[in-house]
C-alpha positions in Angstrom: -11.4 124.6 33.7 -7.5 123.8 33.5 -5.7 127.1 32.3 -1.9 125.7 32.8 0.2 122.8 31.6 0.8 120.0 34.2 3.4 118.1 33.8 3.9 114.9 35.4 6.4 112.1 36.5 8.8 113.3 33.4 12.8 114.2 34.1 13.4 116.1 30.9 17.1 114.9 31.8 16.3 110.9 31.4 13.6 111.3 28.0 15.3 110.1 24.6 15.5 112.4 21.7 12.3 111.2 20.6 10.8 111.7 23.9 12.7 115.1 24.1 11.0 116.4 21.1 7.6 115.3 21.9 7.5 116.7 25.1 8.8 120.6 23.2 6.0 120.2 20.9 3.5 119.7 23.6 5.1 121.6 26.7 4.3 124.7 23.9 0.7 124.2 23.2 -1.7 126.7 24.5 -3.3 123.7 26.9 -6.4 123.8 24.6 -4.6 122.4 21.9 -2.7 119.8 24.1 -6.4 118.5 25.2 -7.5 118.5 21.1 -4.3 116.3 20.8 -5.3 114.2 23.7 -8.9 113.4 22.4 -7.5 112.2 19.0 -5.1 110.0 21.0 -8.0 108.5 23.1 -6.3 110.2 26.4 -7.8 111.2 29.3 -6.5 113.6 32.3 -6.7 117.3 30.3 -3.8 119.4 30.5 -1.7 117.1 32.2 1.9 115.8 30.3 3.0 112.5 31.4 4.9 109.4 30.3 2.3 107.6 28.8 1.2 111.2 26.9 4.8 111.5 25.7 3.9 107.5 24.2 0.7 108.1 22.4 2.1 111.3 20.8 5.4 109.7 19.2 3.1 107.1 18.1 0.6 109.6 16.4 3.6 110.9 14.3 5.6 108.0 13.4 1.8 107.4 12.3 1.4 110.5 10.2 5.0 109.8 8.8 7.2 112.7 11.4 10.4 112.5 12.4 11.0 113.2 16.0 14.8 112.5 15.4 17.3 115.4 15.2 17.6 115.4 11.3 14.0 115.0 10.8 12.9 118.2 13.4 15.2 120.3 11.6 14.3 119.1 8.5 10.7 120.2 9.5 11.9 123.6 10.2 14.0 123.7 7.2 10.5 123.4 4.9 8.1 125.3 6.7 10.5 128.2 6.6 11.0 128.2 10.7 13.9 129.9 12.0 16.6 127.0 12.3 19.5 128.6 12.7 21.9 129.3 15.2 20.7 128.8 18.7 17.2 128.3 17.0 18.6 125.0 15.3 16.7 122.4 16.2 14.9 123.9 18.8 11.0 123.7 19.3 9.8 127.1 20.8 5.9 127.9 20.3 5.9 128.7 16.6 7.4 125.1 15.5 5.0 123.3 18.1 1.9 125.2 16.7 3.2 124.3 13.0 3.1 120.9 13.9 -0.2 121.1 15.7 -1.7 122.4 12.5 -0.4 119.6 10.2 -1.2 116.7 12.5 -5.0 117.9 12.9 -5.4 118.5 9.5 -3.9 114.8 8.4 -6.1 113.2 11.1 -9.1 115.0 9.2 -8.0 113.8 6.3 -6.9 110.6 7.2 -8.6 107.4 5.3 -8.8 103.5 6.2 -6.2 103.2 3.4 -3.7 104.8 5.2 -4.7 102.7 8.8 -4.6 99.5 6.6 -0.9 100.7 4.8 0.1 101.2 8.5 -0.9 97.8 10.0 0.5 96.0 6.8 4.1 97.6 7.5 3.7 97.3 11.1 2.7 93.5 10.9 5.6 93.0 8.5 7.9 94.6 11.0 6.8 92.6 14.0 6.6 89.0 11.9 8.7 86.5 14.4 8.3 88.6 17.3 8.4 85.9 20.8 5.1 86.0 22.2 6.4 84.6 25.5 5.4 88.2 27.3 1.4 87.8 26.2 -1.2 85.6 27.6 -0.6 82.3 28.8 3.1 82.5 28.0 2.2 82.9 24.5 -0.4 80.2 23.7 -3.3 82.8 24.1 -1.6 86.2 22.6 -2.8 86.3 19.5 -5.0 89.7 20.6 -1.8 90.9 22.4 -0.2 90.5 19.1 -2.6 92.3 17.2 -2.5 95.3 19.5 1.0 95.5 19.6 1.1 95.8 16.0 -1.3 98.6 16.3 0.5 100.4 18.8 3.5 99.9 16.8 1.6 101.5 13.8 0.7 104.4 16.0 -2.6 103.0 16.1 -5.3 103.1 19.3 -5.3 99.4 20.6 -8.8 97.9 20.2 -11.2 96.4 23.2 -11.7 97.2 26.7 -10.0 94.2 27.8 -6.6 94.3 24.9 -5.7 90.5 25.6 -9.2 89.4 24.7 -10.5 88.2 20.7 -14.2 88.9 21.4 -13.2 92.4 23.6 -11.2 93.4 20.2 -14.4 92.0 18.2 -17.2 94.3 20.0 -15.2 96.9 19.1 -14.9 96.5 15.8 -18.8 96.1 15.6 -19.0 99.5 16.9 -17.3 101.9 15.7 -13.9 101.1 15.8 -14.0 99.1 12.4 -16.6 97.8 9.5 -17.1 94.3 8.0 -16.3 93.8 4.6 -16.3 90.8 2.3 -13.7 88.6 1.1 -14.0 90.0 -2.1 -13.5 93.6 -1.3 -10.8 92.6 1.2 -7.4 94.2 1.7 -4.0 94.2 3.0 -4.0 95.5 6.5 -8.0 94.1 6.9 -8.4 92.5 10.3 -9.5 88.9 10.4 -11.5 87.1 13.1 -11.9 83.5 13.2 -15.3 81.6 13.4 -16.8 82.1 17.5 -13.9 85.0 17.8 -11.3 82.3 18.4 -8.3 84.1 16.7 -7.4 87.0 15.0 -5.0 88.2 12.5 -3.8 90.7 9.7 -4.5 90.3 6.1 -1.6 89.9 4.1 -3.0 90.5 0.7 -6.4 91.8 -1.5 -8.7 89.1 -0.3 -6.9 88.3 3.1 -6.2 84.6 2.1 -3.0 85.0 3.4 -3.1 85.9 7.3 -0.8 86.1 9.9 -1.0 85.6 13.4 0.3 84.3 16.2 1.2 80.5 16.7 0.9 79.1 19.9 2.4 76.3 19.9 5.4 78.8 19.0 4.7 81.5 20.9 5.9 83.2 18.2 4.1 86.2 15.5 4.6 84.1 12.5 1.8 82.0 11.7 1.1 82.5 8.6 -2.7 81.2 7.0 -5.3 81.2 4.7 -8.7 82.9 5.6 -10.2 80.9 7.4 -7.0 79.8 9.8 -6.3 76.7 7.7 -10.0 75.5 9.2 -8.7 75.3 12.7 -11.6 77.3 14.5 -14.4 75.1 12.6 -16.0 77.8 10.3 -15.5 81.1 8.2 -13.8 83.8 9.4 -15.6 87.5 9.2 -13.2 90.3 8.3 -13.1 94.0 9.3 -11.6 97.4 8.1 -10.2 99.5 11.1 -12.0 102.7 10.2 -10.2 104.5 13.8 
């Protein structure tokens, strides 16, 4: 049973201000709280701090809407009445990290698909135009890349085993990472699969007849469709609700 913190392949001296903070909050767990954070990021290795670690937690709260920056730490301090002055300002001890440990559990129990699908709208928004050069084939088979990295931008849990791969992101959806719904009850943020899991892409709208994805001949996030990918894949598309 792992009764210390590890940390692991982090300089404290070289991590950003984001990085900085995130590593306070955790570095101050009791290390059975670090592992609870770790299961709701989908991360393995218990009690062990490393880069990637560091990654999935500034994610989770850019997710949940905290600010890692400066301003936004001491803000935090500033309304849960934590001592945030003098040498205390801005400074994480165990008291701040176990204030935010508290608040991020409880909105990840209370978290609904509303708020995944608000997140992958504003994420996919964010990322329209973004060169797909660096995916699959140069580009001309990224559109899973692309949908993952607008997941991870949302502070989302890629999908599939294999991240670069439409009908790896598919199975995954059909167990437990999403739920189909109809056209009629679709919504902004709804993820879109083409007819034999050819392509993927993010609903635009209520009803998902606008989608975008990425364009290959481009290599580009910016293709933007109807439903059923303008009837390039031969058939009807079947769309899903990321539910995790």
């Amino acid at each position: 049973m792992v009764s210390a913190i590890a940390i692991e392949n982090i300089d404290p001296t070289k991590l950003s201000i984001e990085e900085s903070y995130a590593f306070a909050i955790l570095k101050h767990l009791p290390v059975e709280q670090l592992n609870q954070l770790k299961q709701l990021m989908k991360l393995g290795k218990p009690g062990a701090i490393g880069p990637g670690t560091l990654t999935a937690f500034i994610q989770l709260c850019q997710q949940q809407g905290f600010d890692l920056s400066t301003a936004g730490v001491g803000a935090f301090k500033e309304t849960h009445r934590l001592n945030n002055t003098g040498t205390n300002q801005g400074a994480i001890g165990a008291q701040t990290a176990g204030v935010y440990f508290q608040e991020i559990v409880t909105n990840h129990a209370t978290a609904t698909p509303a708020d995944l699908n608000a997140a992958i709208l504003a994420a996919a928004e964010n990322l329209r135009g973004m060169c797909t050069a660096d995916g699959p084939d140069g580009g001309n088979n990224a559109c899973a890349w692309s949908l993952n990295r607008v997941l991870s931008k949302a502070g989302i849990t890629p999908l599939g085993d294999n991240p670069n791969y439409v009908p790896s992101l598919y199975e995954a959806l059909q167990h437990d990472r999403g739920k189909e719904v109809s056209p009629a009850d679709a919504k902004a943020g709804d993820l879109v699969v083409a007819f034999g899991e050819a392509h993927i892409g993010i609903g635009l709208d209520d009803g998902c007849s606008r989608v975008l994805s990425n364009s290959s001949s481009r290599a580009l996030f910016g293709w933007e469709s109807d439903t059923d990918f303008d009837g390039s894949y031969g058939g009807t598309s079947t769309i899903y609700r990321l539910v995790k």
